[in-house]
N, C-alpha and C positions, 0 to 999 in steps of 0.2 A: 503666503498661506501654506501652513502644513499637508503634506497630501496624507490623505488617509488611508489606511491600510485594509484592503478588502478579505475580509474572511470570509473563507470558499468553505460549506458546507457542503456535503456528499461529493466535494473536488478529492481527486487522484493526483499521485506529482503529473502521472502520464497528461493531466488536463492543464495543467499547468508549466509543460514543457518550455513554450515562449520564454517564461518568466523569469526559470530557474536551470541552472546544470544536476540539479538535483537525480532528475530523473534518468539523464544518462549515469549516473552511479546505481540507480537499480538494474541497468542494461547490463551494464557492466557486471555487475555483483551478480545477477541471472546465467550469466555466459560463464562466469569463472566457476560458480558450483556443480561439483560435483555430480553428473545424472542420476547417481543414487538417492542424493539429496535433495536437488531439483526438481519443484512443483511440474508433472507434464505443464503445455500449454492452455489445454482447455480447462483441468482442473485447476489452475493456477486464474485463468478467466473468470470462473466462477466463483473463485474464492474473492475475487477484486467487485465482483457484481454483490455479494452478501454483505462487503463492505461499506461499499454507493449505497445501499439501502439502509444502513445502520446507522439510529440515531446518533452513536458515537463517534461517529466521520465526521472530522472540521478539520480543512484544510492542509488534507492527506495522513490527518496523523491520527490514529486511533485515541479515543479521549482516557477511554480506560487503562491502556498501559503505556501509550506517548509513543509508538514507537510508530516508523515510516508504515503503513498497512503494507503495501507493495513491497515491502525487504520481507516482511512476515509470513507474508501469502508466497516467496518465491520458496521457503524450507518446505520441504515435505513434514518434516517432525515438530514445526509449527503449530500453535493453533489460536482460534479465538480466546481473549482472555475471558471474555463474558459466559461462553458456555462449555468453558476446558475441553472443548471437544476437535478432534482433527474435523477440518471442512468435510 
């Protein structure tokens, strides 16, 4: 029997670390950018929290424009595709 593949609505890679090395590449990618470019921590938090709450969250990837949430939320010069606006 085929096993079935679970799709994680409002999941983060960070929630699905177990799973995948995916998410030590946004560790990683976090730690190499530049300070200047670099979301601080809490407002980097909060932009991940607006996420979780967005219908367009499935399974860590933004529906709107495909990409990792957590690589998007770590730019500062980033933003939501849905309200073009920085967090």
């Amino acid at each position: 029997m085929a096993e079935q593949k679970h799709i994680c609505r409002r999941c983060l890679l960070q929630d699905m670390a177990g799973e995948n090395d995916y998410y030590q590449s946004v560790l990683r990618y976090r730690r190499t950018l530049p300070a200047a470019k670099r979301t601080p921590d809490g407002a980097y938090a909060a932009r991940l929290a607006a996420c979780r709450a967005c219908e367009q969250l499935e399974n860590a990837t933004c529906k709107a424009c495909g990409c990792y949430v957590e690589m998007r939320a770590a730019r500062l010069d980033m933003h939501c595709p849905l309200t073009r606006a920085a967090w």
